[in-house]
Backbone as a printed PyTorch tensor [residue, N CA C, xyz], in Angstrom:
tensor([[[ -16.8260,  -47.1310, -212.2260],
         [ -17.2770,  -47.9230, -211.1160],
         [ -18.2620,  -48.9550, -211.6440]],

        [[ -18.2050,  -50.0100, -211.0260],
         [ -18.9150,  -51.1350, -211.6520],
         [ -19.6500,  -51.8100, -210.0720]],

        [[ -20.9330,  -52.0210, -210.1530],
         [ -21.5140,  -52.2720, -209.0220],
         [ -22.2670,  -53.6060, -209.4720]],

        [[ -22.2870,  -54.4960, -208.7990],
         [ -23.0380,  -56.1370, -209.6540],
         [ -23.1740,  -56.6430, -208.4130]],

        [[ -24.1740,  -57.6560, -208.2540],
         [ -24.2640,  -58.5990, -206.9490],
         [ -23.9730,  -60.2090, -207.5540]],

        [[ -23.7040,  -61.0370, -206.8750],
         [ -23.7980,  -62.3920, -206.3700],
         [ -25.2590,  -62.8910, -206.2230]],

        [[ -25.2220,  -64.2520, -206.0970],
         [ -26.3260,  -64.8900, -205.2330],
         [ -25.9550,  -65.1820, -204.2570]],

        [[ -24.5560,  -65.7110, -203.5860],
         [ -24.5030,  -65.7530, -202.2850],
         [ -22.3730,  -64.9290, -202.1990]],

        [[ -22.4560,  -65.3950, -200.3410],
         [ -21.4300,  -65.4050, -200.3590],
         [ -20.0030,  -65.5890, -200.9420]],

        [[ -20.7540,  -67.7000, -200.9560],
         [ -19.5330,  -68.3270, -202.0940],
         [ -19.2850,  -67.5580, -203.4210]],

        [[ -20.6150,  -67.1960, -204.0210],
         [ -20.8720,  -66.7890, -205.6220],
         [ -20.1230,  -65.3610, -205.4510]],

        [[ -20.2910,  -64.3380, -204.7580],
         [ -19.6580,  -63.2180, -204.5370],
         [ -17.8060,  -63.9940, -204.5530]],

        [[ -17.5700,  -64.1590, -203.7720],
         [ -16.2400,  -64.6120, -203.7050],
         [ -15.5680,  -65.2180, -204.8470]],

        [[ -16.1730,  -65.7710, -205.4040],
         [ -15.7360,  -66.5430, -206.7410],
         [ -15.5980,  -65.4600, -208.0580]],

        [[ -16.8090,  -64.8850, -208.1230],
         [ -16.8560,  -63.4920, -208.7920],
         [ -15.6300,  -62.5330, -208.6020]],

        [[ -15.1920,  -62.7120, -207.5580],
         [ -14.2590,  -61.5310, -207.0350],
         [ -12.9550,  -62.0260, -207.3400]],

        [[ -12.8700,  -63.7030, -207.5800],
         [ -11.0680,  -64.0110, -207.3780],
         [ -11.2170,  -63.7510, -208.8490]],

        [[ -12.2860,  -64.2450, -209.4680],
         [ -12.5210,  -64.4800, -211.3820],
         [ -11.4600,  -62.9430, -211.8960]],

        [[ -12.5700,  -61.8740, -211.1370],
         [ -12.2960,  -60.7660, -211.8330],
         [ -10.1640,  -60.3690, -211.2090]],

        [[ -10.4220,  -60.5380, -210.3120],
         [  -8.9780,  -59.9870, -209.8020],
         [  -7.7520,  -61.0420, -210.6540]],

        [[  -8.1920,  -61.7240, -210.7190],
         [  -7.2260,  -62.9000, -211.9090],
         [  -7.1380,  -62.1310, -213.5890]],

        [[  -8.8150,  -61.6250, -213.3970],
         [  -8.3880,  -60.6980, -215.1760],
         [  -7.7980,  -59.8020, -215.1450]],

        [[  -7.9630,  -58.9730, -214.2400],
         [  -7.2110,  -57.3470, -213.8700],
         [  -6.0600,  -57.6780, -213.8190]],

        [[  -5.0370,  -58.8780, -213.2660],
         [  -3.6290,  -59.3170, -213.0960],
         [  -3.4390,  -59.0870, -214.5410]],

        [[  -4.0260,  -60.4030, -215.3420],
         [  -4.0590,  -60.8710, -216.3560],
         [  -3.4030,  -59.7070, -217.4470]],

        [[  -4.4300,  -58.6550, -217.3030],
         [  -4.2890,  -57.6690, -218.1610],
         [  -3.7100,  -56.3100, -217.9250]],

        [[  -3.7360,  -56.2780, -216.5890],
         [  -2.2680,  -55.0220, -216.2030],
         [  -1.1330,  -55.2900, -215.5880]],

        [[  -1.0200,  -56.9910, -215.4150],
         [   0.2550,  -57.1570, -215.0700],
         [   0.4710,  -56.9240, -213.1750]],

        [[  -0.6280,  -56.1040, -212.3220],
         [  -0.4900,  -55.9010, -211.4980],
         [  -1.8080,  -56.7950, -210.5700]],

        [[  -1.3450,  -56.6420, -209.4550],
         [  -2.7650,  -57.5390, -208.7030],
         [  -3.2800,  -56.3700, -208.1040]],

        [[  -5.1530,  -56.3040, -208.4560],
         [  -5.5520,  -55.4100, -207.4260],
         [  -5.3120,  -55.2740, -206.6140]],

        [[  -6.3960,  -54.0390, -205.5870],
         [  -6.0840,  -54.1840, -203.9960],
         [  -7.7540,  -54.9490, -203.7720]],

        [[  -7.8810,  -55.8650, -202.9730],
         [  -9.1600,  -56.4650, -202.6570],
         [  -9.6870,  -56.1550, -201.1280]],

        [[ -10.7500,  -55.8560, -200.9470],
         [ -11.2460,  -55.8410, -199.5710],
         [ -12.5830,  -56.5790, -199.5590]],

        [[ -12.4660,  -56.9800, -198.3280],
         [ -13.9880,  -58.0690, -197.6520],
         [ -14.2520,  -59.3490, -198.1310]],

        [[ -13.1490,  -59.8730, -198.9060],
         [ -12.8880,  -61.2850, -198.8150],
         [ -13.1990,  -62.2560, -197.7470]],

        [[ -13.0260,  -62.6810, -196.8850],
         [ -13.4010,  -63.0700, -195.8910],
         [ -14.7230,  -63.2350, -195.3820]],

        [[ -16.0020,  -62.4060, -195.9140],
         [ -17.1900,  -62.2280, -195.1920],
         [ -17.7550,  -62.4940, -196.6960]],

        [[ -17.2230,  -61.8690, -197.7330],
         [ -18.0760,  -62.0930, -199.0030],
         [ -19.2090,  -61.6170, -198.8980]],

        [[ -19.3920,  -60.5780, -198.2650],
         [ -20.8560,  -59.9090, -198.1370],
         [ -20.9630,  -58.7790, -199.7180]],

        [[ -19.5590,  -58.1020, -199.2990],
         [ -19.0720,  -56.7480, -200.1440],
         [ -17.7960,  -56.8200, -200.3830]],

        [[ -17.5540,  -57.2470, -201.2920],
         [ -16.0720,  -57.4430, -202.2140],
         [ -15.8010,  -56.0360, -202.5930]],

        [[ -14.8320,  -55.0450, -202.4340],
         [ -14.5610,  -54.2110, -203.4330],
         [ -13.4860,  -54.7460, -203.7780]],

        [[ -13.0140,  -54.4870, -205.3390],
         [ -11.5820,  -54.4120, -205.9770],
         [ -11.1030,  -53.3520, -207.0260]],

        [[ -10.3960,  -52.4760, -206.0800],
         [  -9.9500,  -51.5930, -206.4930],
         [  -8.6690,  -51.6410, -207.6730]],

        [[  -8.7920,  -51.1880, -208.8280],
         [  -7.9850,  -51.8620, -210.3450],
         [  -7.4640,  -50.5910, -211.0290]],

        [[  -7.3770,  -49.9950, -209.8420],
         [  -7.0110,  -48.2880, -210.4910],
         [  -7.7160,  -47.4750, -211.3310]],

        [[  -8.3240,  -47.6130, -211.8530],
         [  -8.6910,  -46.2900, -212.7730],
         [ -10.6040,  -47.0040, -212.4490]],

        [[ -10.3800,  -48.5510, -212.3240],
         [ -11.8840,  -48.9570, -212.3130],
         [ -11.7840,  -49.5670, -210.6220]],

        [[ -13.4520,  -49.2220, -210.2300],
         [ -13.6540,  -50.0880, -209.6160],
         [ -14.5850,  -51.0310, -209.2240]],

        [[ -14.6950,  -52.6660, -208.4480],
         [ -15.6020,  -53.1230, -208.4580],
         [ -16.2080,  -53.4290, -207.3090]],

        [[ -17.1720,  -53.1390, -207.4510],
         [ -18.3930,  -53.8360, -205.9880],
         [ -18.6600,  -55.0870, -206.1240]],

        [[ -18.8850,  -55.9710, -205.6960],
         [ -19.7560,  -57.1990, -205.7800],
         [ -20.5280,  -57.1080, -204.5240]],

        [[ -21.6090,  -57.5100, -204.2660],
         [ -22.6160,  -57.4240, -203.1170],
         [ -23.3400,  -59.1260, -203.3000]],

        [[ -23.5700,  -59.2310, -201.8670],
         [ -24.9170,  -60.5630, -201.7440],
         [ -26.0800,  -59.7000, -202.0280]],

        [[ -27.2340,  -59.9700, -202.4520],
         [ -28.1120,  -59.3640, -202.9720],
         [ -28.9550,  -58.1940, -201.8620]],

        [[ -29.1100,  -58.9730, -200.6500],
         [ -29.5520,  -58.0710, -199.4260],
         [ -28.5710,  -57.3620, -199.0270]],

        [[ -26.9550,  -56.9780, -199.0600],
         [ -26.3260,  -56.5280, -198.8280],
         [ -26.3250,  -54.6100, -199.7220]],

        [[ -26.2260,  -55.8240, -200.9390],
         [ -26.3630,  -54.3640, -202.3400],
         [ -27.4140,  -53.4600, -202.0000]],

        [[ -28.7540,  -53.8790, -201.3260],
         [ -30.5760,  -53.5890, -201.3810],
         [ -29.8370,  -52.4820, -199.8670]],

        [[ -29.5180,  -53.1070, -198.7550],
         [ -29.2820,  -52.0280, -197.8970],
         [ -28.6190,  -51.0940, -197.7800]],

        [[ -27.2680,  -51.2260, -198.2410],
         [ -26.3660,  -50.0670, -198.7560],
         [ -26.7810,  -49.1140, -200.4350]],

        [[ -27.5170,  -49.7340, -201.4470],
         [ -27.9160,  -49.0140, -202.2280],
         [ -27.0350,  -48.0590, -202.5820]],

        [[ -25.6490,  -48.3630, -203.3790],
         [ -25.0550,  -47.1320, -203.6460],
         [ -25.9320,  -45.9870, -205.2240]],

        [[ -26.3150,  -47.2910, -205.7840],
         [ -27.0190,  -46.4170, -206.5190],
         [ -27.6170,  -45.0530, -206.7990]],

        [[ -28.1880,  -45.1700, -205.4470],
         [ -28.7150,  -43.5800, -205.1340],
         [ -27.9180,  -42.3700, -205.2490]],

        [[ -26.5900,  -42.7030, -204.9720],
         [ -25.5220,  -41.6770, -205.1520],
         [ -26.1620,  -41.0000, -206.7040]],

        [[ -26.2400,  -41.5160, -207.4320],
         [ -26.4000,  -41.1090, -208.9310],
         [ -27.8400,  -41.0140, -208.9260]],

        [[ -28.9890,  -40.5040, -208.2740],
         [ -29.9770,  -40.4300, -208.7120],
         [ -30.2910,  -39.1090, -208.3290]],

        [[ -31.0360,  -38.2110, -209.0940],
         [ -30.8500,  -37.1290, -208.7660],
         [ -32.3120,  -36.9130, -207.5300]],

        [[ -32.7060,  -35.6360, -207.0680],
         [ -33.2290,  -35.1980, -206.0930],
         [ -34.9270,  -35.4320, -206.8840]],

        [[ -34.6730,  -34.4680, -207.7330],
         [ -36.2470,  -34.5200, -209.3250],
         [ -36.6570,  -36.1730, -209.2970]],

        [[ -35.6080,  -36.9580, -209.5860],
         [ -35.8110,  -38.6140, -209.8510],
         [ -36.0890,  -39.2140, -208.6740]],

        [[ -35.8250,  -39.2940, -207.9510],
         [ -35.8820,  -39.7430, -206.6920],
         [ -37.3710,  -39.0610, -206.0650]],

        [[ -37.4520,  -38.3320, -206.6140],
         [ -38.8950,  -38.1240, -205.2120],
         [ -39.6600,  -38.3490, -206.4740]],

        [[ -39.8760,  -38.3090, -207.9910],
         [ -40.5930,  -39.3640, -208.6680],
         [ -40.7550,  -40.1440, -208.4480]],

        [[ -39.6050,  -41.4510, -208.1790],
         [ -39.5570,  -42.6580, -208.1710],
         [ -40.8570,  -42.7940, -206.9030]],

        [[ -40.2080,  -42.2150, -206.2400],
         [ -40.8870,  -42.6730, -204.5970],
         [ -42.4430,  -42.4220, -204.7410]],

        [[ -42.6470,  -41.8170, -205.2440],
         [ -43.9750,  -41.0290, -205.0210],
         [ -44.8630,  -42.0990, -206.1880]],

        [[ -44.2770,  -43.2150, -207.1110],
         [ -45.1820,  -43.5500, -207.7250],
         [ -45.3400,  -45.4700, -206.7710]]])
């Protein structure tokens, strides 16, 4: 899984056709893409990988990150 932001909409979107043009490129197949249209949250799903792109306040509120932080780390983090 690959999680990255944009600076904006446009920049998300552009990011997203870039990468789905390499994934063609190099497996011959076209991803599956979602949230094109809003460019808030691009995923592109490439089979075995996948990608997020986020607008920067988008990435900050959903925070998938946290998924991977453990319970010990997390109430560190917070607490400093």
């Amino acid at each position: 899984m690959i999680i990255a932001s944009g600076r904006s909409g446009r920049h998300v979107a552009a990011l997203a056709s870039s990468v789905a043009q390499e994934v063609k490129k190099i497996t011959g197949r076209s991803p599956s893409v979602e949230g094109m249209p809003n460019a808030d949250w691009v995923l592109i799903d490439a089979g075995d990988v996948i990608v997020h792109l986020f607008r920067p306040e988008v990435r900050e509120f959903y925070n998938l990150e946290k998924i991977w932080v453990s319970d010990k780390s997390a109430h560190r983090t917070s607490a400093t």
